[in-house]
N, C-alpha and C positions, 0 to 999 in steps of 0.2 A: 578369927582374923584371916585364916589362909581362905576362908570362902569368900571373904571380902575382898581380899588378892587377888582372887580367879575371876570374881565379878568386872574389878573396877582395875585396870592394867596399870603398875606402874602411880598408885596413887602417893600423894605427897603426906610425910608423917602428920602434917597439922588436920589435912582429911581424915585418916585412919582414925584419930582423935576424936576427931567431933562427931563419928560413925559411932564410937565408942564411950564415948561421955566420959575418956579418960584425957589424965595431963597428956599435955607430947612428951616431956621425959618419960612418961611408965610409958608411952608407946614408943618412944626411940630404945628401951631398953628390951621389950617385946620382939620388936625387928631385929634387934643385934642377935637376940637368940635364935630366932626365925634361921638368922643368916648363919650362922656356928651352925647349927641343925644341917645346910643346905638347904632350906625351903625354902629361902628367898636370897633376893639380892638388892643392894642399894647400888644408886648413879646418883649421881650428882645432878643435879637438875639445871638444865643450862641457860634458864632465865633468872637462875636465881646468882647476884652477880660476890657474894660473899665469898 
């Protein structure tokens, strides 16, 4: 996953998923870890109006 980070900047949880052939929950739980670790970071994505 962190090579597909470096790949693709900033990509959205539903992409990471379909990269992965996994749910978005097991990859929003992935990321959470990601982020606790400090290897990554989430933003809120500002097209998305939720």
């Amino acid at each position: 996953m962190l090579h597909l980070l470096l790949r693709r900047p900033r990509p959205r949880i539903q992409d990471i998923a379909e990269e992965f052939s996994i749910t978005v929950g097991g990859t929003s739980k992935v990321v959470d870890r990601l982020e606790a670790a400090g290897l990554s970071e989430r933003r809120a994505n500002p097209n998305d109006r939720r």
